[in-house]
C-alpha positions as CSV (number, residue, x, y, z in Angstrom):
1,X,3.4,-12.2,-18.4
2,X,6.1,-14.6,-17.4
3,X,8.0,-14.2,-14.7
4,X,11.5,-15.0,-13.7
5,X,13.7,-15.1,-11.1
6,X,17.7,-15.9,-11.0
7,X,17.0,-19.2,-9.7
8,X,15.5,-19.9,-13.2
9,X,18.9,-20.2,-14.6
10,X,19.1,-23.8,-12.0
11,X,23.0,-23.0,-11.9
12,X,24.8,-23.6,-9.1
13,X,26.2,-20.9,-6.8
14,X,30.3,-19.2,-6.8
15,X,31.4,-21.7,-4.3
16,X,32.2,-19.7,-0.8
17,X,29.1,-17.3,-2.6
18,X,26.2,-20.2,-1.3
19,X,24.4,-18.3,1.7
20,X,24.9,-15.2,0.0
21,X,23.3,-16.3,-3.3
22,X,20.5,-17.9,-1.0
23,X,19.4,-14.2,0.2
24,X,18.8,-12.9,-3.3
25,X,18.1,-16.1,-5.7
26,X,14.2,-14.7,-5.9
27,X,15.5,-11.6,-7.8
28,X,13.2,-10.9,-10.5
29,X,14.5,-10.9,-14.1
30,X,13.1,-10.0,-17.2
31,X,12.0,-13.0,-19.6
32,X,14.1,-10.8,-22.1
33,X,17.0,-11.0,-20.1
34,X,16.8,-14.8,-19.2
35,X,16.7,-15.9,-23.0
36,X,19.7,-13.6,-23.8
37,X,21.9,-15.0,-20.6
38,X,20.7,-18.5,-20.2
39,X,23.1,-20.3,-22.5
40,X,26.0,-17.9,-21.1
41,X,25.2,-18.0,-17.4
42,X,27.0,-20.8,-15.6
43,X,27.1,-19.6,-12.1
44,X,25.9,-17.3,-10.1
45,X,27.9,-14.6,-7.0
46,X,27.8,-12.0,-5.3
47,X,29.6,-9.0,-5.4
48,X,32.3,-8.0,-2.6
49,X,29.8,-5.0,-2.1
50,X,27.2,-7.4,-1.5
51,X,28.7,-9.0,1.1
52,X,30.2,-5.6,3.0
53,X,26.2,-4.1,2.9
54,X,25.3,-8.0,4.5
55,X,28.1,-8.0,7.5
56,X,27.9,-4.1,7.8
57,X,24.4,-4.5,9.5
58,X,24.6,-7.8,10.5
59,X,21.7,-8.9,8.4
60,X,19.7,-11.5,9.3
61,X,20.0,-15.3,7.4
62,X,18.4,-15.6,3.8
63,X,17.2,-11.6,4.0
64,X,18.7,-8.5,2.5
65,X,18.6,-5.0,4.1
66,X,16.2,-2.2,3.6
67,X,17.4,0.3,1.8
68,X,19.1,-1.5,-1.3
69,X,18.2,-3.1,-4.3
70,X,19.4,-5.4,-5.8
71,X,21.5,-5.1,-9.9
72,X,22.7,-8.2,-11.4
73,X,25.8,-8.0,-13.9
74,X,27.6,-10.7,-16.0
75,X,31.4,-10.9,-15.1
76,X,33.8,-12.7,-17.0
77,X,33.9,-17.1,-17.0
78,X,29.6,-16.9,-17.1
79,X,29.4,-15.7,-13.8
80,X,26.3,-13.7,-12.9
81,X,27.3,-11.4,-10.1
82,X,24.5,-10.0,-7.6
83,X,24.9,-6.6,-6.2
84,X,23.5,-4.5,-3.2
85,X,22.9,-1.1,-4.9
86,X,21.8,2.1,-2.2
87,X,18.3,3.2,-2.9
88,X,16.3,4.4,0.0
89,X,13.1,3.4,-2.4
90,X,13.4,-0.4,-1.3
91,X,12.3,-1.9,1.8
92,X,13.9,-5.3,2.7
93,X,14.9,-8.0,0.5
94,X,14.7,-5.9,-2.7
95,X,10.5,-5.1,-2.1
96,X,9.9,-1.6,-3.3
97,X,8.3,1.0,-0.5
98,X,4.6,1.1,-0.8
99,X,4.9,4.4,-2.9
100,X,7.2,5.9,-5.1
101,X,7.1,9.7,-2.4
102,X,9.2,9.3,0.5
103,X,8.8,10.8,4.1
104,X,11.9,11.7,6.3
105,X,11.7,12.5,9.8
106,X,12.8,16.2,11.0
107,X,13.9,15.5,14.2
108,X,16.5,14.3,16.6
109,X,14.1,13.3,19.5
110,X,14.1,9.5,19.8
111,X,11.1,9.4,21.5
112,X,9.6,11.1,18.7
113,X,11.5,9.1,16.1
114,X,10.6,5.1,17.4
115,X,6.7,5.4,16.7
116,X,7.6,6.8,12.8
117,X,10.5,4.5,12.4
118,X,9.6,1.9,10.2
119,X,7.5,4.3,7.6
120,X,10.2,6.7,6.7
121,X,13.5,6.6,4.9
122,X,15.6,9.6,5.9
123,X,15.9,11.8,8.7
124,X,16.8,15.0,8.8
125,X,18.5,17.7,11.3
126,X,21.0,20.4,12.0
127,X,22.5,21.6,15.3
128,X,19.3,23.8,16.2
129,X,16.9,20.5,16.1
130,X,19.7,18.9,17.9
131,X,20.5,20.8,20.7
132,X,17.7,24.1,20.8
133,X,14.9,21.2,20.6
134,X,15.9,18.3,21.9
135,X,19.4,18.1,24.0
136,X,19.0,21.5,25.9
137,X,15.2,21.2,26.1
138,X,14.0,19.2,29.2
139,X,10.8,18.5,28.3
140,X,12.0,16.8,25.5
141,X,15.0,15.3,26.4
142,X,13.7,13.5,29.6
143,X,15.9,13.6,32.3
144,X,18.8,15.0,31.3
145,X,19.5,11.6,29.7
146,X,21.5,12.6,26.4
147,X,24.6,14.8,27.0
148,X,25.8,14.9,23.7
149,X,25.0,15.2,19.8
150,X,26.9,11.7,19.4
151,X,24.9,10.3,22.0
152,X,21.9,11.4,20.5
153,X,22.6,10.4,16.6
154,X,23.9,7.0,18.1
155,X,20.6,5.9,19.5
156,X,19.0,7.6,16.2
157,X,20.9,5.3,14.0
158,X,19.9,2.3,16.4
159,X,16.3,2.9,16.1
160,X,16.1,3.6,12.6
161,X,18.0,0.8,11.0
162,X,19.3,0.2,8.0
163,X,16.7,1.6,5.2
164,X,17.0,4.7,6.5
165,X,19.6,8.0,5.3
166,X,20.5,10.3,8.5
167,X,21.2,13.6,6.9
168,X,23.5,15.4,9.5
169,X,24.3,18.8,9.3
170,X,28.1,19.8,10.1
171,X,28.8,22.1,13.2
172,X,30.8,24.3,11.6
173,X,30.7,25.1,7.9
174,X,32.7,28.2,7.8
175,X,35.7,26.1,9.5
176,X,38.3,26.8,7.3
177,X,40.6,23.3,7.7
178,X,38.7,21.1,5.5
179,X,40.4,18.4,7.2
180,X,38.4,19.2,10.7
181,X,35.7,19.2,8.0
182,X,36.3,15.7,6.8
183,X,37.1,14.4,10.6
184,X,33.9,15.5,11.5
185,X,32.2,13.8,8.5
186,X,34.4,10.3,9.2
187,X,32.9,10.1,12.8
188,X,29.3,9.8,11.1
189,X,30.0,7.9,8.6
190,X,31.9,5.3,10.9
191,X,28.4,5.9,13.2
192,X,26.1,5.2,10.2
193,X,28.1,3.4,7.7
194,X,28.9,4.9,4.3
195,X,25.7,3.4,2.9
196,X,23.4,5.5,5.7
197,X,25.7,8.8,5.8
198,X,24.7,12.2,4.0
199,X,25.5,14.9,4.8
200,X,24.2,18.6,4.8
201,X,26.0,21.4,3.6
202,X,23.9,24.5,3.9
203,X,24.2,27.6,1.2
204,X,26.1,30.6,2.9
205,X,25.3,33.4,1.3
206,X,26.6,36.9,2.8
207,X,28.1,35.2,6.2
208,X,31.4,34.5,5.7
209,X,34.1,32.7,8.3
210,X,35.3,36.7,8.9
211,X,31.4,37.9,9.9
212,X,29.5,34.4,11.5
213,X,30.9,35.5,14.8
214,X,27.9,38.8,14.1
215,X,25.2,36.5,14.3
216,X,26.4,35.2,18.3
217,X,26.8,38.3,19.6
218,X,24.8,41.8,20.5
219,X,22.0,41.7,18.4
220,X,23.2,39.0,16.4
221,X,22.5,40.5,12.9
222,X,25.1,40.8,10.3
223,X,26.2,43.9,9.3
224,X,25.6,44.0,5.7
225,X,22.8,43.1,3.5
226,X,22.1,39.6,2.4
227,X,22.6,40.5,-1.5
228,X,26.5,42.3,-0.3
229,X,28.3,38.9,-0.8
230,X,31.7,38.1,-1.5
231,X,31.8,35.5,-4.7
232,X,33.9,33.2,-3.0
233,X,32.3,32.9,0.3
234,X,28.6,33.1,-1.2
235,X,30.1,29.9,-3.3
236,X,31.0,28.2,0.1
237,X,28.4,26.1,0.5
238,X,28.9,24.8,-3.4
239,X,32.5,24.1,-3.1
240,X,32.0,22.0,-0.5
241,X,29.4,20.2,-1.4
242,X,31.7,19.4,-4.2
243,X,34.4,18.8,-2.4
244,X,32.5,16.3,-0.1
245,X,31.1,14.3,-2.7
246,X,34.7,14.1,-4.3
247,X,35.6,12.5,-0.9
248,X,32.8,9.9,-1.3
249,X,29.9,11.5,0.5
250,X,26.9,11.9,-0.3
251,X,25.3,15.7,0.0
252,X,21.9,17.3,1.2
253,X,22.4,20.6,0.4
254,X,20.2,23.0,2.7
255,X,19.1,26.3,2.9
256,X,17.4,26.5,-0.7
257,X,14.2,28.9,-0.1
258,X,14.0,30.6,-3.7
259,X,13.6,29.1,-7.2
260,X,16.7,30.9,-8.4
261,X,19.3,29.1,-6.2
262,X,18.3,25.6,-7.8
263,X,20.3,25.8,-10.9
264,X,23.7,27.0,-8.9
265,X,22.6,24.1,-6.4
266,X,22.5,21.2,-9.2
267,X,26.1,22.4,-10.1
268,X,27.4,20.9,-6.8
269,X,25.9,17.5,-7.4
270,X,23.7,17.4,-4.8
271,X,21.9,13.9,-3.5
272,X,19.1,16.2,-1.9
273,X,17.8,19.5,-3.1
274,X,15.2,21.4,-0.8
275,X,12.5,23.2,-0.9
276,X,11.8,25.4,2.1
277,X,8.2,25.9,2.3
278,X,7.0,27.5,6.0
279,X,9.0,30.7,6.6
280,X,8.8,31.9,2.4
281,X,5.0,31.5,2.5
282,X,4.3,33.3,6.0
283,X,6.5,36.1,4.9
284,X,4.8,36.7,1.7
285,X,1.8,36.6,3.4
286,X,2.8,39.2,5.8
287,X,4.4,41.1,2.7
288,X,1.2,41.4,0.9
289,X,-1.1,42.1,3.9
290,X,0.8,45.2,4.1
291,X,0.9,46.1,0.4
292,X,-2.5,45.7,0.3
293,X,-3.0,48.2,3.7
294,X,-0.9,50.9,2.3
295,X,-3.0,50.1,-1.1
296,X,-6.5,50.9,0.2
297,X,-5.2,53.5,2.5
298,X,-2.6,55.2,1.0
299,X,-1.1,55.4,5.0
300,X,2.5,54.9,4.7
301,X,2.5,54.3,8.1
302,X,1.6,50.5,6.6
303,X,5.2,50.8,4.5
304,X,6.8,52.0,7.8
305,X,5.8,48.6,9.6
306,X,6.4,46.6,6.2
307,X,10.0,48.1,6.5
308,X,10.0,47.1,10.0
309,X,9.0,43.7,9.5
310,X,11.7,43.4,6.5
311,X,14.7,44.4,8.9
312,X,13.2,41.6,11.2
313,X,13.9,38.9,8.5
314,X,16.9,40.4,7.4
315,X,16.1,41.7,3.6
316,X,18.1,45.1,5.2
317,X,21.1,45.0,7.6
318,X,21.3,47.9,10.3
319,X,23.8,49.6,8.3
320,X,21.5,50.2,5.2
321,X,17.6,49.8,6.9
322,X,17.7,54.1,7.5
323,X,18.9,54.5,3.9
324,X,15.6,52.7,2.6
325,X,13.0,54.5,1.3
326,X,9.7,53.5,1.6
327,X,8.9,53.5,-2.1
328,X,11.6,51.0,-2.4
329,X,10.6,49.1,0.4
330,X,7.2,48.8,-1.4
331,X,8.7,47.7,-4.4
332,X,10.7,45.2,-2.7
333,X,7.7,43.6,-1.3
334,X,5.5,43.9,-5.0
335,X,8.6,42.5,-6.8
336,X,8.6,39.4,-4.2
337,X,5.1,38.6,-4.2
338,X,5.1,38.6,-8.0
339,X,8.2,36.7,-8.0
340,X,6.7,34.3,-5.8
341,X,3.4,34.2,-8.4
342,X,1.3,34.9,-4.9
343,X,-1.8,36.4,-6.8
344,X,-1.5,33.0,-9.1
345,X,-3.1,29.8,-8.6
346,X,0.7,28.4,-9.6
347,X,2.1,30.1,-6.2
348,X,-1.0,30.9,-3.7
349,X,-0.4,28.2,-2.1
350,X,3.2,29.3,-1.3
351,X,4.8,26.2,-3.3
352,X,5.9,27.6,-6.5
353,X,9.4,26.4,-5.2
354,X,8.6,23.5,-5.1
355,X,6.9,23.1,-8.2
356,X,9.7,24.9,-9.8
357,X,12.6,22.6,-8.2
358,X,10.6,19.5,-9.7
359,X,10.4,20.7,-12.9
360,X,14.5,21.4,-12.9
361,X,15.1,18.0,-11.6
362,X,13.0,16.1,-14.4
363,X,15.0,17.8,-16.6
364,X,18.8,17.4,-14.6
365,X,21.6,15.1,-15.8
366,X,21.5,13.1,-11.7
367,X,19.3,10.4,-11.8
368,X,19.8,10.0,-8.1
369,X,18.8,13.6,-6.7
370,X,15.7,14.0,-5.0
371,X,13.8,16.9,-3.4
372,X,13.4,17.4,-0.1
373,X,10.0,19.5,1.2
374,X,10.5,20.6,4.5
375,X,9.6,23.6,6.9
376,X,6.2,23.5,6.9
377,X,3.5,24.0,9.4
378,X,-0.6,24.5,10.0
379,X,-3.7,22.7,8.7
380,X,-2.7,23.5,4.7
381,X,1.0,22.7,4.4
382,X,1.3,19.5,3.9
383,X,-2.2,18.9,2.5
384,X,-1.2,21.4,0.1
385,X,1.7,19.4,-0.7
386,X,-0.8,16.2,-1.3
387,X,-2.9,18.2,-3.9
388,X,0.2,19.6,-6.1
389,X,1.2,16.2,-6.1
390,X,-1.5,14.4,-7.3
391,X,-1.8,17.0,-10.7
392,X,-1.3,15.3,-13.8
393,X,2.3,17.4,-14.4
394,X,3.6,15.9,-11.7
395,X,2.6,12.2,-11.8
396,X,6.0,11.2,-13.2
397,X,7.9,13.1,-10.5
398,X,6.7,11.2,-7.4
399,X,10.5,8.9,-7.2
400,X,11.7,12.5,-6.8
401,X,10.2,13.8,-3.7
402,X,10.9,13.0,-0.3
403,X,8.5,14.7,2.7
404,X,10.3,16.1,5.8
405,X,8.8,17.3,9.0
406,X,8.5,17.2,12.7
407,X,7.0,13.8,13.4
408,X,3.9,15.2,15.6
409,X,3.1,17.3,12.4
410,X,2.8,14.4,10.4
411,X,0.7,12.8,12.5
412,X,-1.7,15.4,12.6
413,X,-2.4,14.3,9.5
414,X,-3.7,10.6,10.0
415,X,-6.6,11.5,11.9
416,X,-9.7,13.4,10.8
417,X,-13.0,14.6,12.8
418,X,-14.4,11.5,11.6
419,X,-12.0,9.1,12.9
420,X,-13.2,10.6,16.3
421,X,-17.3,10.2,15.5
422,X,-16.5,6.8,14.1
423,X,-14.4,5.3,16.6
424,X,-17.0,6.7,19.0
425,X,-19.8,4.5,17.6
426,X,-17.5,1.1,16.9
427,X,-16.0,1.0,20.3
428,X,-19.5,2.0,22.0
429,X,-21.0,-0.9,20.0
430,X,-18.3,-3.5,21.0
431,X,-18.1,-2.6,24.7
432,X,-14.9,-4.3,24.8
433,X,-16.1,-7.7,24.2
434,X,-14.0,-9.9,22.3
């Protein structure tokens, strides 16, 4: 195979264009190509985008950021124009990532975020990782020194660099000025850049703007039944997401924990999907640990605790959990764990979702969207997550996929017993000599 390069054309740069040209003249370019444009190409630039993405972070002489790759285009007079296109798949200077599946940080500790830095291309967090686990939590937040979310996402930003998203989550969806909204989204995207920005809209559901105050007060559980939605408010999240993007961000839209939202999510033209995996696979499992009680036993006293642990994750609302009867509490739970394909190598795993979600997106008119994978936790998630995607359905999907979680859960997942019993017997054996 030949290779080629824009510098194969030996034309001389857009004048004013020269250092530009200089970071990207080793651009690949098919052999194809080169025949078809060499006796039309007679200089080569660089778009104005090109040189916004080069001054925005102050990129060092004859490189290009992480985080872009680089498109070439003829424009008019034979000029060959090189652009700086956003795609968190590229490391710097137009390199692809060592593989096609991403990882994202779920944090906002940057203590936790430095060591994980340079191997990830997104972060990820809303106002409870913010504030519950890192601002208000001492332990974490050493000394007191950050006061503020801003503070926090600033030195974020720092660390991370350039290659990296920073998916944000707003403070407020329910606020009903969507100009607060958009304020709130400029400050980011003047703390990020546009290029860096996304930002996450979560689905809404039941709560509205006239019932979110229920879930800060008294017991904090709202008073009707996830599935007694208004259309408009249940839409919310969707609206907005499309309303965002129409303003020129780009969206992670959050929240997705069942199959059946994806189709109504792709509508609002997400850049992320999710798939929430933790909390759907421990309730299931709960679910059918009682099913299968009350099935041996015929106790319904197993259905009375099913039904209590149902009210605790909010499938009933105080007003309706006394009108429940326990045969439709048991149906509820059979119904789910069908649903969810539990007694199914497809869904025993708890990842059906996420099989699912990859499946719509191969098949989606966004060549852009990814999925997210996040919530997860214990020794199987994310090994789990390896297996599914190493089957042969799912080969083709990989560009797709992008792997959130805490940092110190991913890192659980470097070492082995072995790396202990090895490392035991090479550093005995060296003694330190050198």
């Amino acid at each position: 195979m030949i290779g080629c390069t824009l510098k194969t054309f030996g034309v001389p740069a857009v004048r004013g264009d020269e250092a530009y040209v200089n970071r990207a003249i080793d651009t690949p370019i098919s052999l194809e190509d080169y025949k078809a444009l060499k006796d039309i190409v007679k200089y080569i630039g660089v778009t104005d985008e090109f040189k916004n993405v080069i001054e925005t972070f102050n990129t060092p002489e004859g490189e290009t950021p992480a985080g872009f790759r680089r498109e070439y285009s003829l424009a008019a007079d034979g000029v060959l124009l090189i652009d700086l296109v956003r795609d968190i798949s590229y490391d710097k200077n137009g390199k692809l990532r060592p593989t096609k599946v991403l990882f994202s940080a779920d944090s906002a500790n940057p203590y936790e975020v430095g060591p994980i830095a340079p191997l990830i291309a997104n972060l990820t967090c809303n106002p409870g990782i913010v504030y519950d686990l890192f601002i208000n939590n001492p332990k974490a937040n050493v000394g007191g020194l950050y006061k503020t979310r801003d503070e926090v996402m600033a030195e974020i930003g720092r660390i991370l660099g350039p290659g990296c998203d920073i998916s944000v989550e707003l403070n407020n969806p329910f606020e009903k000025d969507f100009n607060l909204i958009l304020e709130e989204c400029a400050k980011f995207k003047e703390m990020f850049s546009k290029y860096r920005v996304v930002i996450k809209v979560p689905h809404t559901g039941a709560v509205d703007p006239e019932n979110v105050h229920q879930l800060l007060e008294g017991d904090k559980k709202l008073a009707n039944d996830y599935t007694d939605v208004k259309t408009a408010e249940a839409f919310r999240g969707h609206n907005l997401a499309l309303k965002l993007t129409e303003a020129g961000y780009r969206i992670n839209f959050t929240l997705m924990f069942e199959p059946y939202q994806t189709q109504l999510a792709l509508q609002a033209r997400p850049y992320f999907i999710n798939t929430f995996v933790r909390h759907r696979l421990v309730q299931t499992t709960a679910m059918k640990k009682y099913v299968a009680a009350y099935e041996a036993t015929g106790d319904k006293k197993h259905l009375e605790a099913l039904k209590a642990y149902l009210y605790s994750v909010d499938y009933f609302s105080p007003a309706t959990i006394d009108k429940v009867s326990l045969d439709e509490v048991y149906t509820i739970a059979k119904d789910t764990i069908r649903y969810r394909r539990f007694e199914t190598p497809e869904g025993s795993d708890g990842l059906d979702g996420m099989r699912h979600n990859l499946r719509m997106l191969r098949n989606c008119n966004m060549s852009d969207t990814r999925l997210i994978i996040c919530s997860m936790e214990g020794p199987y998630n994310y090994p789990d997550i390896d297996k599914v995607l190493a089957e042969p359905e799912f080969q083709d999907m990989h560009h797709k996929v992008v792997i959130t979680a805490e940092p110190n859960y991913l890192a659980r997942f470097t070492s082995t017993n072995q790396v202990t019993s090895y490392q035991r017997r090479f550093m005995n054996a060296a003694k330190g000599q050198k």
